[in-house]
C-alpha positions as CSV (number, residue, x, y, z in Angstrom):
1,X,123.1,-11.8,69.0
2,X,120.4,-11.7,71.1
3,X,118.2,-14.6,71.8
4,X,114.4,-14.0,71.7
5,X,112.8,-15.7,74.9
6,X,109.6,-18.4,74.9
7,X,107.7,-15.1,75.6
8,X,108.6,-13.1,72.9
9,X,108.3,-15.3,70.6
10,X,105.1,-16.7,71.5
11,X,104.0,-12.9,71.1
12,X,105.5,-12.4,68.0
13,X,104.2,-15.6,65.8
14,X,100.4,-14.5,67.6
15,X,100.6,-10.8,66.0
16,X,102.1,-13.0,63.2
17,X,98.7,-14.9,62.8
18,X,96.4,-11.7,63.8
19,X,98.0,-9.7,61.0
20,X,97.6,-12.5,58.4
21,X,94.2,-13.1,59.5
22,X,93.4,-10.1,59.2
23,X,94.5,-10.0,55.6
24,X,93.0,-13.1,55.0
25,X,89.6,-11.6,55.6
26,X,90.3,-8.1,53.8
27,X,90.9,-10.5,50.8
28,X,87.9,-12.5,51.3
29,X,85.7,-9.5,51.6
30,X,87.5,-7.6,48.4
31,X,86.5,-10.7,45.9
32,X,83.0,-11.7,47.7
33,X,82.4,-7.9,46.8
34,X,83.7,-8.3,43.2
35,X,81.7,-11.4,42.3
36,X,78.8,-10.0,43.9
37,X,79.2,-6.8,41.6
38,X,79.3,-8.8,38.9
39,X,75.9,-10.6,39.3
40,X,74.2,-7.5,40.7
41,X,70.9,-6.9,39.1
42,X,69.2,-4.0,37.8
43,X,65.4,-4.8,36.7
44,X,64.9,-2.0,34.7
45,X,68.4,-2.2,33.0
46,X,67.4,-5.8,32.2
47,X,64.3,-5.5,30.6
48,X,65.6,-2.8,28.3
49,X,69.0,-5.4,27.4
50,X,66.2,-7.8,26.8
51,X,63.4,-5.8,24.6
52,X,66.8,-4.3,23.1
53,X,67.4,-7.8,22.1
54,X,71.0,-7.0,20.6
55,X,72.0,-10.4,19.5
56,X,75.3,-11.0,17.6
57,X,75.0,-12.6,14.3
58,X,75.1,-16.5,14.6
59,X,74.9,-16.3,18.5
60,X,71.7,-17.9,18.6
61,X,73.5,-20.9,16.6
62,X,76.2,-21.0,19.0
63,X,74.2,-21.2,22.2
64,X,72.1,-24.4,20.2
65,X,75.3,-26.2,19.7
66,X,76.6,-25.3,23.4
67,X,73.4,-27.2,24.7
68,X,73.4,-30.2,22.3
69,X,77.3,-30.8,23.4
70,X,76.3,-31.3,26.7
71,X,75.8,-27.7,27.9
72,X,75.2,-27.1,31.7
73,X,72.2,-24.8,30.4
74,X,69.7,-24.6,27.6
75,X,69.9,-22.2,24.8
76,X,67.3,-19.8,26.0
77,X,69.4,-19.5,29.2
78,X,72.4,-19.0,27.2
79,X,71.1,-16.1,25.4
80,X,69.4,-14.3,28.8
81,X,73.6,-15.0,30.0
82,X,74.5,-13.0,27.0
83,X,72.0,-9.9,27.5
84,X,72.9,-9.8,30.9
85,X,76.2,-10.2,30.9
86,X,77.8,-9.8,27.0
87,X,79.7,-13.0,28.0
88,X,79.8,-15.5,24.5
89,X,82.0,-18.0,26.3
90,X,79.9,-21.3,27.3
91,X,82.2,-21.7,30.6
92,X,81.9,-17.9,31.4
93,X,78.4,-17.8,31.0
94,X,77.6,-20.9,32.5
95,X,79.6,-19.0,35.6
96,X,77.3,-15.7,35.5
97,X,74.5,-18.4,35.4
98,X,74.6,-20.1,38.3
99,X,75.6,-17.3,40.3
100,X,72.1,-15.7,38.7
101,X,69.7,-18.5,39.3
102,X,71.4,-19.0,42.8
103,X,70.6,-15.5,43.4
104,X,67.8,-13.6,41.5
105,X,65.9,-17.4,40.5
106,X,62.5,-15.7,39.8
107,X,64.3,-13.1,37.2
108,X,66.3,-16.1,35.8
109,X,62.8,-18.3,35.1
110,X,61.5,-15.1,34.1
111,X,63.8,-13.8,31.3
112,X,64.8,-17.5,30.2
113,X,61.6,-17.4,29.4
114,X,61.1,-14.8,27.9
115,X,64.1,-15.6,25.2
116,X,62.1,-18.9,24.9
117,X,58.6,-17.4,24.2
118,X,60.5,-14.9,21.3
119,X,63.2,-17.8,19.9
120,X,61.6,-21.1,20.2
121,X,58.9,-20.3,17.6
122,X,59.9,-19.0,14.9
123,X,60.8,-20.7,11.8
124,X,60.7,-18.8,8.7
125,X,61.2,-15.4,7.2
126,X,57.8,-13.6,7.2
127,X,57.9,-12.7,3.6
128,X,58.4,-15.7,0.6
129,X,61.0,-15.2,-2.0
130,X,60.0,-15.5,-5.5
131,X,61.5,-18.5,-7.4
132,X,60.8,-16.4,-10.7
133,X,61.7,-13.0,-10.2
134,X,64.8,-13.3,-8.5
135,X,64.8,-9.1,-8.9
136,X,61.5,-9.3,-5.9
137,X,63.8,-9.0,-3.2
138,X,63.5,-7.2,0.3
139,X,65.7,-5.0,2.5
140,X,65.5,-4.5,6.4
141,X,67.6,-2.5,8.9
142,X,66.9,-2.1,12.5
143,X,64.6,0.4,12.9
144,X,63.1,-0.3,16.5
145,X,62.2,2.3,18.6
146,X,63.2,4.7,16.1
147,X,61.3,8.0,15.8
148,X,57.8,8.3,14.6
149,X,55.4,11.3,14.8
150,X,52.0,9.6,13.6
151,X,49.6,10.3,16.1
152,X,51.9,11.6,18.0
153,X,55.8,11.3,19.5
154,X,56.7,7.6,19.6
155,X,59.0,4.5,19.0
156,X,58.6,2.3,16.6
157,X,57.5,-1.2,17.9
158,X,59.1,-3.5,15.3
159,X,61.2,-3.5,11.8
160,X,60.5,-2.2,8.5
161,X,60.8,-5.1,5.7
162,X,61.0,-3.2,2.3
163,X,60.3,-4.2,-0.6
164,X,62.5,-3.3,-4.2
165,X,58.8,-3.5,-5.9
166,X,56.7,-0.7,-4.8
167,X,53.7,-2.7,-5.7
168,X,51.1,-3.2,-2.9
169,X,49.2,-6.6,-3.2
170,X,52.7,-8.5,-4.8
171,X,54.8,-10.0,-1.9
172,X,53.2,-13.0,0.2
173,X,53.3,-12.6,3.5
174,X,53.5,-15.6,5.5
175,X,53.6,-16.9,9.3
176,X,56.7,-17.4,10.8
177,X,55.3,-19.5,13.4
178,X,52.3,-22.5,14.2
179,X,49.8,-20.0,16.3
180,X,46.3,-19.1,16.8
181,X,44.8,-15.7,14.8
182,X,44.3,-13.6,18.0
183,X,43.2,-9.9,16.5
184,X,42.8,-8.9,13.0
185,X,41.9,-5.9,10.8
186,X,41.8,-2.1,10.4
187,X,44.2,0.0,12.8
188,X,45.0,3.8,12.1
189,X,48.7,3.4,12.5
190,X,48.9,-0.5,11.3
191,X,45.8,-0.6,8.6
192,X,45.3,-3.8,7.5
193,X,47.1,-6.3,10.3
194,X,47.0,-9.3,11.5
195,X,48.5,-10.8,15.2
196,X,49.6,-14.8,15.6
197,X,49.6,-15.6,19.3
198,X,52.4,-18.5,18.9
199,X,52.4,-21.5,20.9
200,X,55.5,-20.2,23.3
201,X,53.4,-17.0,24.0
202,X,54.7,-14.3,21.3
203,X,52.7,-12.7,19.6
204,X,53.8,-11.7,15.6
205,X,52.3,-8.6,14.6
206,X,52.2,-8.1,10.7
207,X,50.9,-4.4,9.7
208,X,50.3,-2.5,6.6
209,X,48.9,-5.1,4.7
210,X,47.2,-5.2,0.9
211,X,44.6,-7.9,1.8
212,X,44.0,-11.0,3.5
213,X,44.6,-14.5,2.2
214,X,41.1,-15.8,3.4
215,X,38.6,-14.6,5.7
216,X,40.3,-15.4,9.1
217,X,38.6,-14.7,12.2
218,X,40.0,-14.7,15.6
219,X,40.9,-18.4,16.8
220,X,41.7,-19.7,13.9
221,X,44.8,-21.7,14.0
222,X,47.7,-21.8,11.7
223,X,51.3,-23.1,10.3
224,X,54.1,-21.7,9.8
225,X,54.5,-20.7,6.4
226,X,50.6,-20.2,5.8
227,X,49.7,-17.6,3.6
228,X,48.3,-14.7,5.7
229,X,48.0,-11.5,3.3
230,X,49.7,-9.5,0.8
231,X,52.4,-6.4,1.8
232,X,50.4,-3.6,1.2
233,X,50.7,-0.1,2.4
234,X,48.0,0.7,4.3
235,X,47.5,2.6,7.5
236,X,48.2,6.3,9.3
237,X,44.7,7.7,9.0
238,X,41.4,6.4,10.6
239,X,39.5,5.9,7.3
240,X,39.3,1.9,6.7
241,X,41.2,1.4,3.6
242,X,43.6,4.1,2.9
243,X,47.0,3.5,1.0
244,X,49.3,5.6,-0.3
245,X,50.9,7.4,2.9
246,X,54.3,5.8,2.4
247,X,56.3,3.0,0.3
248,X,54.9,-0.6,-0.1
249,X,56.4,-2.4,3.0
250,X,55.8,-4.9,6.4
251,X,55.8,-3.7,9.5
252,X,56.9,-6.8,12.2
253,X,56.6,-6.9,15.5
254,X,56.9,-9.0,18.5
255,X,55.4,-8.7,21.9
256,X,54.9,-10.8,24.9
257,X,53.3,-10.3,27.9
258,X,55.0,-9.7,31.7
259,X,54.4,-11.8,34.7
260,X,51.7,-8.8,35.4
261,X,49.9,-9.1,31.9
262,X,51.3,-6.3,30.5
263,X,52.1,-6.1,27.0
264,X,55.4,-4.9,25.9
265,X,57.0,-5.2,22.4
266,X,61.1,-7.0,21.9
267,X,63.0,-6.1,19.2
268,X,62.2,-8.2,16.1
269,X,66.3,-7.5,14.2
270,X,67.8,-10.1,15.2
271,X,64.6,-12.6,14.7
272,X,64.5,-11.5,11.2
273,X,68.4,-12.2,10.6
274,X,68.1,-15.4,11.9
275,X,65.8,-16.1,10.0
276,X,66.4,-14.3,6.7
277,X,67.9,-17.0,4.8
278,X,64.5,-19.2,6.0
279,X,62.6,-18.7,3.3
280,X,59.2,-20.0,1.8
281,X,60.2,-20.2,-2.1
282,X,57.1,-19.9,-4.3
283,X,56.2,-18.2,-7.7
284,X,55.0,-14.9,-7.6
């Protein structure tokens, strides 16, 4: 057998530790590039997740009781983890989070945000339920950014709440939110509407309305769960007052405003599921 001199085997054990470094650093390189991937950000992509707003049922619960049981993050940030990432774990997404504000921290202010401004506020369902005519019920599916040809090729900025009464002037409609009346009255695709600018900076758009509850104006402040009109079915034509063009329904919306002032509209689905079994209860 032959024995290996001091030379040798001073050689050997230094290839020894080049080789393992060398795979040491292949390694390192492999998962740096795998987490990286996995926080990589695409703007555009994001905004669409976002407006998209693709919620699961009773994820918006979840991400509360994450943060009141000593969550690392609030539950706005939980819910920009989800649309970014599809993560529902509180440890995984608390993972993707960090990595996110560590590095993209003006996008992570930006879209938490932005799930504050459209979650924080509201409170109820925009229509009341009838304590007396249990038969006045509604129906909504999610209808944004469907196709609509009024006035030409578009998508539809919000959700269709109908109503299992074809009546127009029956169904109180109501604010889901504490805001200040911002615009009101006659548009050709919206006819009677009005907009609530909310404290968190949404801003609820209710269209195709019957008639007002009073004579707002502009600036005028209200509650959540203040009467604001009737659901009506007004709108698509530029004649003031026109009904008639399709069934008795609301038409709500949500839009917020980006770091540039533009105005863009967020899906209003899952808002509405939330808060669909938040009702105002009167008779009617």
């Amino acid at each position: 057998m032959r024995v290996r001199s001091v030379k040798e085997k001073k050689l050997f054990y230094t290839l020894l530790f080049a080789v393992s470094l060398i795979l040491d650093i292949v390694l390192i390189s492999y998962i740096r590039s795998e987490s990286e991937s996995m926080i990589r950000l695409d703007a555009g992509a994001l905004m669409q997740a976002f407006r998209n707003q693709q919620i699961p049922e009773g994820f918006y619960e979840q991400c509360i009781a994450f943060e009141r049981d000593g969550g690392t993050y609030d539950r706005y940030a939980y819910l920009f983890g989800y649309v970014y990432s599809g993560l529902t774990d509180e440890k995984e997404l608390s993972g993707v989070l960090s990595r996110l504000k560590e590095r993209y921290p003006l996008e992570y202010e930006r879209f938490t945000g932005y799930e504050r401004a459209v979650w924080s506020q509201p409170v109820l369902f925009p229509v009341a339920e009838s304590v007396n005519h249990v038969s006045n019920t509604v129906a909504f599916e999610d209808s944004w950014m469907q196709s609509r040809t009024f006035g030409g090729e578009r998508g539809h900025e919000g959700c269709d709440i109908m109503a299992s009464l074809n009546v127009r002037g029956h169904y109180p409609i109501v604010s889901v939110s504490d805001g200040v009346i911002e615009k009101i009255g006659w548009l050709t695709q919206g006819g009677y509407r009005i907009g609530v600018r909310s404290e968190g900076g949404a801003y609820y758009y209710y269209a195709h309305l019957y008639d007002y509850a009073r004579d707002f104006t502009p600036g005028d402040r209200v509650r959540a769960g203040e009467l604001l009109g009737f659901m009506g079915d007004s709108g698509y034509s530029e004649v003031e007052g026109t009904v008639g063009n399709f069934d008795v329904h609301l038409h709500f919306g949500i839009y917020l405003n980006d770091e540039n002032g533009t105005e863009f509209s967020v899906n209003s689905y899952c808002i509405l599921k939330y808060l669909e079994d938040k009702k105002m209860r009167c008779v009617y």
